[in-house]
PDBQT receptor file of N, H, CA, C and O in Angstrom, charges set to zero:
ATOM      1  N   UNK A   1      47.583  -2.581 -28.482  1.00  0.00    +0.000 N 
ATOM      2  CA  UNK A   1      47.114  -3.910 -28.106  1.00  0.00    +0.000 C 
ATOM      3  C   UNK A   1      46.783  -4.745 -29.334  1.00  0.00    +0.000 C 
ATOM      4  O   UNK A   1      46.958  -5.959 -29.437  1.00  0.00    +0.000 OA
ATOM      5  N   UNK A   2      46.349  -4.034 -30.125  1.00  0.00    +0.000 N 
ATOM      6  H   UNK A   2      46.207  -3.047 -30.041  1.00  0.00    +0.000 HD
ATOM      7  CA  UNK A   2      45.913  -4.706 -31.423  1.00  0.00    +0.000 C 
ATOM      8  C   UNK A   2      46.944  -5.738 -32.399  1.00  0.00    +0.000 C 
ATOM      9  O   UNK A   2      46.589  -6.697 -33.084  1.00  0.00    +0.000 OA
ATOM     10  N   UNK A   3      48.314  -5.193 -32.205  1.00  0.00    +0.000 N 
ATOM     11  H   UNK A   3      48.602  -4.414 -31.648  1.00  0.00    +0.000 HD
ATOM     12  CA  UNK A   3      49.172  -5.776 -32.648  1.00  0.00    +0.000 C 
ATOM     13  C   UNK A   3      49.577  -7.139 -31.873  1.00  0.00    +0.000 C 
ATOM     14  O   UNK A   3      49.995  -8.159 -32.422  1.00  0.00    +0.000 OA
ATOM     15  N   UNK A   4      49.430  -7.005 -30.895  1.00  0.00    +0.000 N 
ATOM     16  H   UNK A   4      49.090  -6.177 -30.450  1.00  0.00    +0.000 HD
ATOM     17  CA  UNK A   4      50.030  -8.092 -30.044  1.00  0.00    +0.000 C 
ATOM     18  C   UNK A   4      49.102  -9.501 -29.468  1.00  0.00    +0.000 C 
ATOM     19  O   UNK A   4      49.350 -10.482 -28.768  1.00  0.00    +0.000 OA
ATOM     20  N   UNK A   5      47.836  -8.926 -30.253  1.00  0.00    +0.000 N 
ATOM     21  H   UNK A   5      47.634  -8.129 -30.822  1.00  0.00    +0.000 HD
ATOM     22  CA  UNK A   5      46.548  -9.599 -29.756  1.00  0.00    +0.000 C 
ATOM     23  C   UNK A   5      46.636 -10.928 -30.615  1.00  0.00    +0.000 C 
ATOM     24  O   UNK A   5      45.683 -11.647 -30.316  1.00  0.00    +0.000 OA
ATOM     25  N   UNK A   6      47.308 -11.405 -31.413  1.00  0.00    +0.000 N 
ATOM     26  H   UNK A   6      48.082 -10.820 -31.656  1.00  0.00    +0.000 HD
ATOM     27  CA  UNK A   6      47.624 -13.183 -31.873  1.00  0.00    +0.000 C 
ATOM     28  C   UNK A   6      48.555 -13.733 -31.694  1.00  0.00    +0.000 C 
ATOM     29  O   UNK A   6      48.764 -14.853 -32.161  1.00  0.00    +0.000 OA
ATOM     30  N   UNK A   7      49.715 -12.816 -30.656  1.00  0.00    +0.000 N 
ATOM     31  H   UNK A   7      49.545 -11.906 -30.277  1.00  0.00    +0.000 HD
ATOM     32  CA  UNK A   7      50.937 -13.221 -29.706  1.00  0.00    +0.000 C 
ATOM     33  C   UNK A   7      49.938 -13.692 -28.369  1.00  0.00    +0.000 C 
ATOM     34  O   UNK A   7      49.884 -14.781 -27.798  1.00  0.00    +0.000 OA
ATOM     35  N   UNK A   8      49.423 -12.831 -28.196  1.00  0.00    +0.000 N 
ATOM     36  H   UNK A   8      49.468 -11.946 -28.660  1.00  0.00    +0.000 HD
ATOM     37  CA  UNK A   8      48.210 -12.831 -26.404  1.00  0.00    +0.000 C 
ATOM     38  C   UNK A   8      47.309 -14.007 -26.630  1.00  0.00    +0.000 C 
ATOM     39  O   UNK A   8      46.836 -14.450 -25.583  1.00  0.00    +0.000 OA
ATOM     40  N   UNK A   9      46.977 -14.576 -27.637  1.00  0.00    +0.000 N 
ATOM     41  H   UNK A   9      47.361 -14.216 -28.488  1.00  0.00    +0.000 HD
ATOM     42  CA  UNK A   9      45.768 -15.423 -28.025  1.00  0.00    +0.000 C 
ATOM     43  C   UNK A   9      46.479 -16.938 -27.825  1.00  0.00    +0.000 C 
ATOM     44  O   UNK A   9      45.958 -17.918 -27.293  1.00  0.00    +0.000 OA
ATOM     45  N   UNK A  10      47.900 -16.827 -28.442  1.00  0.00    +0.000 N 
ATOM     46  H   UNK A  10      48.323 -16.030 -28.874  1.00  0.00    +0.000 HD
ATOM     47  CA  UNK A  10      48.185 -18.373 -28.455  1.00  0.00    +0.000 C 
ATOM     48  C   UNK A  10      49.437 -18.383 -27.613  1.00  0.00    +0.000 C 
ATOM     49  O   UNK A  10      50.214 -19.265 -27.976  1.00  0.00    +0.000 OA
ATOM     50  N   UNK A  11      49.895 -17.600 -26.512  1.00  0.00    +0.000 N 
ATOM     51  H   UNK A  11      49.263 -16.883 -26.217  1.00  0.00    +0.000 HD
ATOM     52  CA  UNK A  11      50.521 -17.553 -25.155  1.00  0.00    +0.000 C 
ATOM     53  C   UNK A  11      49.311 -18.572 -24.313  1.00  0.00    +0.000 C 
ATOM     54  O   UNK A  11      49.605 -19.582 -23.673  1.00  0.00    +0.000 OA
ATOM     55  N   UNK A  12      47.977 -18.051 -24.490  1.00  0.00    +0.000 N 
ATOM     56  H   UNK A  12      47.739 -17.231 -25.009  1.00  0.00    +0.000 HD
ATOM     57  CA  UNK A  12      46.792 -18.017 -23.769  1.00  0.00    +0.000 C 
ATOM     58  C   UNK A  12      46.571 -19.419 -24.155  1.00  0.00    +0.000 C 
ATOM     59  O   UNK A  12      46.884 -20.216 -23.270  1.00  0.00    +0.000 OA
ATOM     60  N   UNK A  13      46.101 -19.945 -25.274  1.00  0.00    +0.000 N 
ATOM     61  H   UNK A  13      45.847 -19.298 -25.993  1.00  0.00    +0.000 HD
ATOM     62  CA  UNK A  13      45.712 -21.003 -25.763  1.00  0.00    +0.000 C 
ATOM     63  C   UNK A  13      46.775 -22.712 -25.229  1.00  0.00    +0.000 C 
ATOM     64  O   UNK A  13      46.483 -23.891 -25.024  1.00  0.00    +0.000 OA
ATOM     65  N   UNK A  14      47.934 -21.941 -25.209  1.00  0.00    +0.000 N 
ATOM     66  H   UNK A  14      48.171 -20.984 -25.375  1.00  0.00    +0.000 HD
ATOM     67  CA  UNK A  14      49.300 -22.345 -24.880  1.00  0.00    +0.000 C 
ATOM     68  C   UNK A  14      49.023 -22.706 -23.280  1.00  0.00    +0.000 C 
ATOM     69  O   UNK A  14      49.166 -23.907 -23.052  1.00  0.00    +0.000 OA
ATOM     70  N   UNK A  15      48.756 -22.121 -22.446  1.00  0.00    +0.000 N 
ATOM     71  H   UNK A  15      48.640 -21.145 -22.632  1.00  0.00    +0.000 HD
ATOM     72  CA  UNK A  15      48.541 -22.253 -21.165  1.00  0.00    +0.000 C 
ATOM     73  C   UNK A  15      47.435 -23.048 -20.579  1.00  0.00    +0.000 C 
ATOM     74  O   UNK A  15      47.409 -23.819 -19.620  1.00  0.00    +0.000 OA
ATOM     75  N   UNK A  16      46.543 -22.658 -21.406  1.00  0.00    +0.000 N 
ATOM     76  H   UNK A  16      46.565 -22.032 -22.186  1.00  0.00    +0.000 HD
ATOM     77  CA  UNK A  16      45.246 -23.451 -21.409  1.00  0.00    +0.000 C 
ATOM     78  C   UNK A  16      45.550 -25.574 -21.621  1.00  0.00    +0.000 C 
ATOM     79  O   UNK A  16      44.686 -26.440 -21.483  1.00  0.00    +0.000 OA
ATOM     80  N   UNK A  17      46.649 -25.724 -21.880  1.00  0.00    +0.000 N 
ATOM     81  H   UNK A  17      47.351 -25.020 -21.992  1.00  0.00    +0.000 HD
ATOM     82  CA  UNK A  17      46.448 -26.882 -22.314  1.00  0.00    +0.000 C 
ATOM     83  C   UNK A  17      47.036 -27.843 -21.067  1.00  0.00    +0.000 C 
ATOM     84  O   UNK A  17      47.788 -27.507 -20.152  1.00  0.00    +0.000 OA
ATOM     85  N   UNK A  18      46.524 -28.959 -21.305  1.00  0.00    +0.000 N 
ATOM     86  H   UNK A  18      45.913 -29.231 -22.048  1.00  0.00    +0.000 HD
ATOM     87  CA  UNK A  18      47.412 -29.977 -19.818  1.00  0.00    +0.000 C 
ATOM     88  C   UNK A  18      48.647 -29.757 -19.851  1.00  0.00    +0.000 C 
ATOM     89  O   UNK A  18      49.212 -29.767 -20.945  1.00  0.00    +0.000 OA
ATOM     90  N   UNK A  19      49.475 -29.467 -18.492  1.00  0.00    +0.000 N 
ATOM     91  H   UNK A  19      49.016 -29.459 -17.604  1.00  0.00    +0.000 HD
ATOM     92  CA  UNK A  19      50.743 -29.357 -18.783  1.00  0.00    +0.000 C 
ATOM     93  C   UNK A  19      51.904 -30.799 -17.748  1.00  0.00    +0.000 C 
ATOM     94  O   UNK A  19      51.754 -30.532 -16.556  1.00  0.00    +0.000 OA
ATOM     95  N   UNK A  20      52.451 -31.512 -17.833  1.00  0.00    +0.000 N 
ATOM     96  H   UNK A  20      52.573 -31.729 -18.802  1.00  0.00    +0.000 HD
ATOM     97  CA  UNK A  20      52.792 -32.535 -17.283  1.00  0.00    +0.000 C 
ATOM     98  C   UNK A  20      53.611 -31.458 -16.128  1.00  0.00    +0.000 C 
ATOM     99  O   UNK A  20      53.471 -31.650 -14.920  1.00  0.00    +0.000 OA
ATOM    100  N   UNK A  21      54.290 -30.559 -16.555  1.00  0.00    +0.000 N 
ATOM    101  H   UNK A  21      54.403 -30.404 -17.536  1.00  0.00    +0.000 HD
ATOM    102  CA  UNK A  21      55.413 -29.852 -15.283  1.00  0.00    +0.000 C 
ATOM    103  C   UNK A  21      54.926 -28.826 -14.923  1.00  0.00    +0.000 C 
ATOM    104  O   UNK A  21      54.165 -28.226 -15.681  1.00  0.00    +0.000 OA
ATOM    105  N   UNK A  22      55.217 -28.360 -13.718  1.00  0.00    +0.000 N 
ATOM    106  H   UNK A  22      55.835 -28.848 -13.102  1.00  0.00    +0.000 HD
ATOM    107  CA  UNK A  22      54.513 -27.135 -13.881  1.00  0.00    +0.000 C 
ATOM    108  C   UNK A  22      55.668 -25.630 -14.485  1.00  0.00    +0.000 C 
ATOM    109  O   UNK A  22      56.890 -25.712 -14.355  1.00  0.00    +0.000 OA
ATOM    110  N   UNK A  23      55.138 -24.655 -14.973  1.00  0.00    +0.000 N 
ATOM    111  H   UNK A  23      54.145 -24.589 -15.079  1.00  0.00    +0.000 HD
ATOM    112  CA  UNK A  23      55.144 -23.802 -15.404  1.00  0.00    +0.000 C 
ATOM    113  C   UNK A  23      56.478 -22.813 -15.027  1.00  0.00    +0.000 C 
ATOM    114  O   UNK A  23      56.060 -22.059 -14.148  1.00  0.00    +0.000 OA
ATOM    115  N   UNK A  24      57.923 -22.484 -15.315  1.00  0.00    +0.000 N 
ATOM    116  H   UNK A  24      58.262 -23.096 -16.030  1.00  0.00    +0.000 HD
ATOM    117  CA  UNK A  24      58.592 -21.829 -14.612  1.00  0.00    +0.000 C 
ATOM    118  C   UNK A  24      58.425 -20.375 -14.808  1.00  0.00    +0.000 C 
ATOM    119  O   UNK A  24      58.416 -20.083 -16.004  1.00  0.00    +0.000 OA
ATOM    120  N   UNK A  25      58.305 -19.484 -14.096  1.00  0.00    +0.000 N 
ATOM    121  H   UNK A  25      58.313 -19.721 -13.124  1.00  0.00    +0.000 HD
ATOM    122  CA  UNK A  25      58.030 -18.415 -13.743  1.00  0.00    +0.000 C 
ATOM    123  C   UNK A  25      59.726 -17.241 -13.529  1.00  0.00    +0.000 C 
ATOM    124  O   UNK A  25      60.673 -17.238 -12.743  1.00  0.00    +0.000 OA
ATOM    125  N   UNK A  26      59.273 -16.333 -14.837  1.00  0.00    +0.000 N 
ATOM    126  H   UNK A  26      58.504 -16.336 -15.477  1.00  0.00    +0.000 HD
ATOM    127  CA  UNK A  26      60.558 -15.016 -14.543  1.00  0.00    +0.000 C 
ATOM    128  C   UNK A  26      60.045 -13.883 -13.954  1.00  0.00    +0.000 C 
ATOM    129  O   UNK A  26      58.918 -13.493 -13.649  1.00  0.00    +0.000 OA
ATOM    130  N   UNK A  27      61.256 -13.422 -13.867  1.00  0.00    +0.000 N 
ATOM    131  H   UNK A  27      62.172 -13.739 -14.115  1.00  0.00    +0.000 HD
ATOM    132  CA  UNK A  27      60.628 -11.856 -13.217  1.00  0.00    +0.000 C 
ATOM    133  C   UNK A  27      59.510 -11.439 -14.271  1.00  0.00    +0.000 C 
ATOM    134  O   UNK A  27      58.370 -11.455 -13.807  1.00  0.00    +0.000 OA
ATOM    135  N   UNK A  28      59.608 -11.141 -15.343  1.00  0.00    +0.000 N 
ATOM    136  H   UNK A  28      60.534 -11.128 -15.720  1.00  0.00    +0.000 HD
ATOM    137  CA  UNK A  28      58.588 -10.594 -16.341  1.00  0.00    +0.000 C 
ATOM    138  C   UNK A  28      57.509 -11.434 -15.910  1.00  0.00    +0.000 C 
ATOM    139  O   UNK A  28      56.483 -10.763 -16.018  1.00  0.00    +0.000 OA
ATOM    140  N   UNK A  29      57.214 -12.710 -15.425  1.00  0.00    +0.000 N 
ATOM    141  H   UNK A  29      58.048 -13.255 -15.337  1.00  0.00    +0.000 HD
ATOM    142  CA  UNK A  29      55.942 -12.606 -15.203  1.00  0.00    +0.000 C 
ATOM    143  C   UNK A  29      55.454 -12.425 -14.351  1.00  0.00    +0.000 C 
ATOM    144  O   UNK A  29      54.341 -12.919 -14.164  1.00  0.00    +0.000 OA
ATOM    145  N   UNK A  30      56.178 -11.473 -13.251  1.00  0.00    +0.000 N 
ATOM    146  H   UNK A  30      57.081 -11.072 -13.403  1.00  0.00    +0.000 HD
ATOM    147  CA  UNK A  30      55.532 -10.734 -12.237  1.00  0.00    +0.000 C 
ATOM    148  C   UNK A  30      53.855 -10.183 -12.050  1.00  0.00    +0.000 C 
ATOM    149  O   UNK A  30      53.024 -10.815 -11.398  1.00  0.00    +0.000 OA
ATOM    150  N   UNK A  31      53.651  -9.237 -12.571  1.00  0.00    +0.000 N 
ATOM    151  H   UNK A  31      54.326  -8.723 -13.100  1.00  0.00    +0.000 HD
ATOM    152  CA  UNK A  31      52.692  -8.413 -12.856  1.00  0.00    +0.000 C 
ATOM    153  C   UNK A  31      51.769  -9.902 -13.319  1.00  0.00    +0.000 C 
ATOM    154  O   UNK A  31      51.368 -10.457 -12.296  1.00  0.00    +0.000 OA
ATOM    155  N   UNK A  32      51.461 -10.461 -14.281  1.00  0.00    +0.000 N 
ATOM    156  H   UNK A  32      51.787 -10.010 -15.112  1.00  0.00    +0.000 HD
ATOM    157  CA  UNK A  32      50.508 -11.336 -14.727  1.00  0.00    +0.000 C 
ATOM    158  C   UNK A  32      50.028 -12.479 -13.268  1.00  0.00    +0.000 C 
ATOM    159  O   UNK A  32      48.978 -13.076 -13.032  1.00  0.00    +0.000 OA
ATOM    160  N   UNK A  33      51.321 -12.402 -12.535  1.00  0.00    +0.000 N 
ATOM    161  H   UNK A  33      52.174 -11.917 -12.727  1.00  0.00    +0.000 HD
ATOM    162  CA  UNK A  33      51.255 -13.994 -11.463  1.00  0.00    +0.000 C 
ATOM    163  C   UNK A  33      50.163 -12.917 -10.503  1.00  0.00    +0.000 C 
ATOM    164  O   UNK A  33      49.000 -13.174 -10.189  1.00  0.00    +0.000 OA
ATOM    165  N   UNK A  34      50.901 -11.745 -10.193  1.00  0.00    +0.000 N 
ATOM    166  H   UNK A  34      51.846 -11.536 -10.447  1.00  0.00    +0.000 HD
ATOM    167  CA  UNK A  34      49.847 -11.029  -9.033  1.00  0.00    +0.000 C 
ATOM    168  C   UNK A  34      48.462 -10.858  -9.277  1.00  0.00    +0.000 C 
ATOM    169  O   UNK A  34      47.672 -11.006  -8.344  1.00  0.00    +0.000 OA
ATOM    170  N   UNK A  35      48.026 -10.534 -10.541  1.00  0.00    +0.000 N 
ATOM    171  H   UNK A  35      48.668 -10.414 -11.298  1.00  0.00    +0.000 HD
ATOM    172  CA  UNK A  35      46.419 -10.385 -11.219  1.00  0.00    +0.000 C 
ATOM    173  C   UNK A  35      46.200 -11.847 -10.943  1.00  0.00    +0.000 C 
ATOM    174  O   UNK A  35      45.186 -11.982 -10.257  1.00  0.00    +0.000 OA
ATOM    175  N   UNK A  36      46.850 -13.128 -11.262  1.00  0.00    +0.000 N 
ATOM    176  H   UNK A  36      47.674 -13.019 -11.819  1.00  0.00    +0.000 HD
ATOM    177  CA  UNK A  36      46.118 -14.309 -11.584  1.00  0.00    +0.000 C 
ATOM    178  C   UNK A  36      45.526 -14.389  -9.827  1.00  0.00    +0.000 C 
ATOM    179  O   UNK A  36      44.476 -14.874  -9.405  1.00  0.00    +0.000 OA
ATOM    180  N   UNK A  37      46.835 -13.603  -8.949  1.00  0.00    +0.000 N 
ATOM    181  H   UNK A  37      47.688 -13.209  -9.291  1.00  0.00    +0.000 HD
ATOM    182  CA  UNK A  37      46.309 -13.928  -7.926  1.00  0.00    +0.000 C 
ATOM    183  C   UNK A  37      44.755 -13.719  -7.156  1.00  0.00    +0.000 C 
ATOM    184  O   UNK A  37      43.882 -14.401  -6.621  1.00  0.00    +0.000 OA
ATOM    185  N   UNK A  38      45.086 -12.162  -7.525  1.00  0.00    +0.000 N 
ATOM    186  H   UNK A  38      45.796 -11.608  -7.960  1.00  0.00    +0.000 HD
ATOM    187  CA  UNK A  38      44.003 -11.517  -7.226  1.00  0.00    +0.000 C 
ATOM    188  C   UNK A  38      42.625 -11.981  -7.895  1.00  0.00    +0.000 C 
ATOM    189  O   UNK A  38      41.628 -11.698  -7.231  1.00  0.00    +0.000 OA
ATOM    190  N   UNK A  39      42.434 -12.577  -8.976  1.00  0.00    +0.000 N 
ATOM    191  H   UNK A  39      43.243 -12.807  -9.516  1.00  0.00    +0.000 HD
ATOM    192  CA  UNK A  39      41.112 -13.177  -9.573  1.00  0.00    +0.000 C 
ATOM    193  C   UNK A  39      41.214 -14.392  -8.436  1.00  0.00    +0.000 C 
ATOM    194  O   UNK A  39      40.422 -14.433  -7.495  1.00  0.00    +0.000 OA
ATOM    195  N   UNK A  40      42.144 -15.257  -8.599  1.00  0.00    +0.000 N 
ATOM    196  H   UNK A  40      42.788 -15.224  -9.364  1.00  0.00    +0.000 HD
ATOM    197  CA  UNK A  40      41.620 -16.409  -7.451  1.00  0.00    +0.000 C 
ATOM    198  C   UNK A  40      41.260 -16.057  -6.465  1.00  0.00    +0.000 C 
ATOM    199  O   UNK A  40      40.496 -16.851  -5.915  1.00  0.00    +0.000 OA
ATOM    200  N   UNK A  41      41.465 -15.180  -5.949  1.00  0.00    +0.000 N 
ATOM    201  H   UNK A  41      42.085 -14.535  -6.396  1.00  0.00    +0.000 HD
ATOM    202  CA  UNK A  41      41.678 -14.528  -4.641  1.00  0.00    +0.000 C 
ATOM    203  C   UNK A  41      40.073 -14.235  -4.149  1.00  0.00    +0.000 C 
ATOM    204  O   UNK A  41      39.458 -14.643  -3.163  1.00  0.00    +0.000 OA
ATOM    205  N   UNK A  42      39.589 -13.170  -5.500  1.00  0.00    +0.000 N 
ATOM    206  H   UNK A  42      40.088 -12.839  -6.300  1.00  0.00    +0.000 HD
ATOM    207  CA  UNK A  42      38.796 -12.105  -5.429  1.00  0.00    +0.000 C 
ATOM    208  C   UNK A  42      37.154 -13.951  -5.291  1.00  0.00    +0.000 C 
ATOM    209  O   UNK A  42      36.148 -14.012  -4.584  1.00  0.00    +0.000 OA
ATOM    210  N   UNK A  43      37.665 -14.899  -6.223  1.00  0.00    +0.000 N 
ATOM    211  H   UNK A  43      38.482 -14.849  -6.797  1.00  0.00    +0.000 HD
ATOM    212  CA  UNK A  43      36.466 -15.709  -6.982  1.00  0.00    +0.000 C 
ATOM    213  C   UNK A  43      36.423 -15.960  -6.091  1.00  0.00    +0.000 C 
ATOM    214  O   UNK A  43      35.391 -15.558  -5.553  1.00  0.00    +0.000 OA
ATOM    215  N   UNK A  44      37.746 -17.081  -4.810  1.00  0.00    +0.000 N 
ATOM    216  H   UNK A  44      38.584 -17.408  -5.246  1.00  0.00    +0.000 HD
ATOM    217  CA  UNK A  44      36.870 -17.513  -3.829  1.00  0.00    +0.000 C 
ATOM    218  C   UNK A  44      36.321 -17.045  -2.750  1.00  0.00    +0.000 C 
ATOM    219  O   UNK A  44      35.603 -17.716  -2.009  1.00  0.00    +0.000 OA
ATOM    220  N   UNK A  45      36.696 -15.539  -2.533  1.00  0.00    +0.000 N 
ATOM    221  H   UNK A  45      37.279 -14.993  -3.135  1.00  0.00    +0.000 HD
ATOM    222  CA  UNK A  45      35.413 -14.856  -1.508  1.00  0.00    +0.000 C 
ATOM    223  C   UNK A  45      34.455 -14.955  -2.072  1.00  0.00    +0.000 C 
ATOM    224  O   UNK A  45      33.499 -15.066  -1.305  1.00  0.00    +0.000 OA
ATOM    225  N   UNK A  46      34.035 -14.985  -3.753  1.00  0.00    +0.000 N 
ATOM    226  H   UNK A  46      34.812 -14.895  -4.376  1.00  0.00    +0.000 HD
ATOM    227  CA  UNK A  46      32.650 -14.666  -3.442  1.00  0.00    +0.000 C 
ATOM    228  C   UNK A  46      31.844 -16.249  -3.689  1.00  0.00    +0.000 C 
ATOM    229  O   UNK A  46      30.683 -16.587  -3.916  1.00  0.00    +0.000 OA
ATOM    230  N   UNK A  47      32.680 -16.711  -3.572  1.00  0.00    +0.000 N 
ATOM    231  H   UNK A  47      33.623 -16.436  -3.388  1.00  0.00    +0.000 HD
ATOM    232  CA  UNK A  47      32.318 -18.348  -3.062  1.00  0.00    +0.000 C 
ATOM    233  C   UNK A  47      32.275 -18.471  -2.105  1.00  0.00    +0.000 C 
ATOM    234  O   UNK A  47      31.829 -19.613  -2.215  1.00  0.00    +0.000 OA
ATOM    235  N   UNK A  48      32.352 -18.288  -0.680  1.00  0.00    +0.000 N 
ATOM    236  H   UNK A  48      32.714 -17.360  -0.591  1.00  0.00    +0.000 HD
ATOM    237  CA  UNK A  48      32.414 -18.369   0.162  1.00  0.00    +0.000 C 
ATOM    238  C   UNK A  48      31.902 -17.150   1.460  1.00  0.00    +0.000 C 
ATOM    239  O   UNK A  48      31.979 -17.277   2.682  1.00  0.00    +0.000 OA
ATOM    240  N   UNK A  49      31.423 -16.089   0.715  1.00  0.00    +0.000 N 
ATOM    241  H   UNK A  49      31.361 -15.986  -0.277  1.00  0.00    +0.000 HD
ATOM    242  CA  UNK A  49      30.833 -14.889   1.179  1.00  0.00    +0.000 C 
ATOM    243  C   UNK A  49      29.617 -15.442   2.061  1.00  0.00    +0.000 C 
ATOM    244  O   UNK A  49      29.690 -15.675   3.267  1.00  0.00    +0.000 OA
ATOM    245  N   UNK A  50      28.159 -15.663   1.022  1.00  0.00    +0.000 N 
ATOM    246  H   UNK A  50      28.099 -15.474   0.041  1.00  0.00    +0.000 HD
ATOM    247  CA  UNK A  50      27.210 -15.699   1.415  1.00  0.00    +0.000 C 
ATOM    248  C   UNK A  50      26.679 -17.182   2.082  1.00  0.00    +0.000 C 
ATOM    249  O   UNK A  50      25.498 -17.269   2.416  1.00  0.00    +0.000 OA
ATOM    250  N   UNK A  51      27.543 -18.268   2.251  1.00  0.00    +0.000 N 
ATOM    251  H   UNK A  51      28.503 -18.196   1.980  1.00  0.00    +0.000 HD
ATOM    252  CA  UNK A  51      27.570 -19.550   2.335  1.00  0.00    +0.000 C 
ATOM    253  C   UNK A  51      26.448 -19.865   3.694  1.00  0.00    +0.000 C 
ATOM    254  O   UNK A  51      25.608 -20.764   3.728  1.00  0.00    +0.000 OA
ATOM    255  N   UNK A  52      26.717 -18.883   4.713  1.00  0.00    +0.000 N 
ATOM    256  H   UNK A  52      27.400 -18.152   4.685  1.00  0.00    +0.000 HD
ATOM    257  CA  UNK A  52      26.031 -18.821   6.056  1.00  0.00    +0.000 C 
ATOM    258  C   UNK A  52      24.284 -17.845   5.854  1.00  0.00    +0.000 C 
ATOM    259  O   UNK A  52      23.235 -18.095   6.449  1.00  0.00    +0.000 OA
ATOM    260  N   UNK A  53      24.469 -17.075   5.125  1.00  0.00    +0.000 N 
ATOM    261  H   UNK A  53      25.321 -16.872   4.642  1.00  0.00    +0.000 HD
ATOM    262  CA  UNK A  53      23.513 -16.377   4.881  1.00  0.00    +0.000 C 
ATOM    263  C   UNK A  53      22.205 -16.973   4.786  1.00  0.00    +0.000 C 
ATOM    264  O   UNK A  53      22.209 -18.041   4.174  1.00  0.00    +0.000 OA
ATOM    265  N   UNK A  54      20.918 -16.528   5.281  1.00  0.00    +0.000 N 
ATOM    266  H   UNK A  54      20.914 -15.660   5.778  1.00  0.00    +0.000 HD
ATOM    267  CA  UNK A  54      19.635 -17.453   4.785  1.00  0.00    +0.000 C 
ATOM    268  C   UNK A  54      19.539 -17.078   3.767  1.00  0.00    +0.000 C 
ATOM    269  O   UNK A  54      20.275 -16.161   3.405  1.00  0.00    +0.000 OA
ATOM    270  N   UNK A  55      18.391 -17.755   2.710  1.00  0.00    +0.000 N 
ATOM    271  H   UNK A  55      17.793 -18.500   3.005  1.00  0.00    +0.000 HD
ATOM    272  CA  UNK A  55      18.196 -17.304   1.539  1.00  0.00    +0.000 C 
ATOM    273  C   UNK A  55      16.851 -16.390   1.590  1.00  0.00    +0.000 C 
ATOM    274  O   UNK A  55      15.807 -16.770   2.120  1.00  0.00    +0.000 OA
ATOM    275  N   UNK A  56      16.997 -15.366   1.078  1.00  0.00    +0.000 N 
ATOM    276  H   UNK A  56      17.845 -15.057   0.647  1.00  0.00    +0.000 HD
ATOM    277  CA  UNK A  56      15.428 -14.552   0.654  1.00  0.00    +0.000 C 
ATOM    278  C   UNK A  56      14.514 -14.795  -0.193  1.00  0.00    +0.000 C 
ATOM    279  O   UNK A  56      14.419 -14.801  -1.420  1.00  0.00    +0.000 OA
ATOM    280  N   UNK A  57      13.922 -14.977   0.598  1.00  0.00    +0.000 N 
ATOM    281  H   UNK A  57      14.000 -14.973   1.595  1.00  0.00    +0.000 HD
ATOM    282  CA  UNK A  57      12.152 -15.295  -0.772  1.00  0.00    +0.000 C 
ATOM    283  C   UNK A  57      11.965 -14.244  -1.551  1.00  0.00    +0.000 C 
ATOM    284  O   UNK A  57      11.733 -13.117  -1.115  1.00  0.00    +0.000 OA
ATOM    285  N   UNK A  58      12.070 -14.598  -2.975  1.00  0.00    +0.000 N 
ATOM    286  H   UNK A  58      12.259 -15.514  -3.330  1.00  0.00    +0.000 HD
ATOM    287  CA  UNK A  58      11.673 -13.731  -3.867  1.00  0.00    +0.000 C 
ATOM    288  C   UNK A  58      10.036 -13.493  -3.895  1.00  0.00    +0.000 C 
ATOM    289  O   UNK A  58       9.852 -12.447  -4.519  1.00  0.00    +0.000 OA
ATOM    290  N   UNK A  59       9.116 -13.903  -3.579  1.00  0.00    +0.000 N 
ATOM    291  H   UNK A  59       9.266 -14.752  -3.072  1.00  0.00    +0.000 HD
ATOM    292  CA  UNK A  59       7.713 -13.755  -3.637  1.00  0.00    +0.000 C 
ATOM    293  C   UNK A  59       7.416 -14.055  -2.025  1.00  0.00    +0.000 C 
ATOM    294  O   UNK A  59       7.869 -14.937  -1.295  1.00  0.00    +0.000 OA
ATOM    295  N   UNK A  60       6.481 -12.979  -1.759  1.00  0.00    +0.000 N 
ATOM    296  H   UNK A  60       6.114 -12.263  -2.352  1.00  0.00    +0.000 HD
ATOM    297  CA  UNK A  60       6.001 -12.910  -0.638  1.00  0.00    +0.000 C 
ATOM    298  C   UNK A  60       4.546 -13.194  -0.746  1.00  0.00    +0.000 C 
ATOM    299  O   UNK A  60       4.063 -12.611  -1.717  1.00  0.00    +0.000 OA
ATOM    300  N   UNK A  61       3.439 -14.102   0.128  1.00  0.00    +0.000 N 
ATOM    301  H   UNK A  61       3.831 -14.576   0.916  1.00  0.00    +0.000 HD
ATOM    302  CA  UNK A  61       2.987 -14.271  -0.310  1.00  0.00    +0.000 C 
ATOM    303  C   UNK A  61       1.943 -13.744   1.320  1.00  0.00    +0.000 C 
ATOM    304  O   UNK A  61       2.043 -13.964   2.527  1.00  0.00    +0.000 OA
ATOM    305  N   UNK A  62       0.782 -12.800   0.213  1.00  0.00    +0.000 N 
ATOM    306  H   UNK A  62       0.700 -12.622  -0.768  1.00  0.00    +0.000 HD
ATOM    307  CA  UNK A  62      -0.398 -12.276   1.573  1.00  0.00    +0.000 C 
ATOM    308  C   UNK A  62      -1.473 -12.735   1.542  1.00  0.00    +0.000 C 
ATOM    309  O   UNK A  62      -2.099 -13.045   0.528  1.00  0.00    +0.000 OA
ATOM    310  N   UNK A  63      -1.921 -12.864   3.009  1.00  0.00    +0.000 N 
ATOM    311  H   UNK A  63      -1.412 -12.612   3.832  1.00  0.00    +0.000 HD
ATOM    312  CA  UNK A  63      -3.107 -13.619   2.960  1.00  0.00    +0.000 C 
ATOM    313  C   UNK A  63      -4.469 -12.918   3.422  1.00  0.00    +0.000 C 
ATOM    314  O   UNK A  63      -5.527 -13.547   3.394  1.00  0.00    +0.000 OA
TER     315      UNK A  63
């Protein structure tokens, strides 16, 4: 990994930037499109998990 880690940095940096078109996609970037999925995937359940839930009082207070 070590070697490839300032190829990985400015692929990354590269992507990161406004892009006017969008992005064409090869087989090789299979594997990367399914992870990106799964993080979106995974973030907005937990955005949307506890939304209904009441909230718990951290301090209880006795009288």
């Amino acid at each position: 990994f070590a070697e490839d880690k300032a190829i990985l940095e400015a692929v990354h940096q590269e992507e990161q930037r406004p892009q006017k078109r969008k992005p064409i996609r090869i087989a090789i970037d299979k594997a990367p499109n399914v992870y990106r999925k799964r993080i979106r995937d995974t973030i907005e359940a937990e955005a949307t998990d506890d939304l209904g839930d009441p909230i718990s009082p951290v301090f209880v207070q006795h009288d």
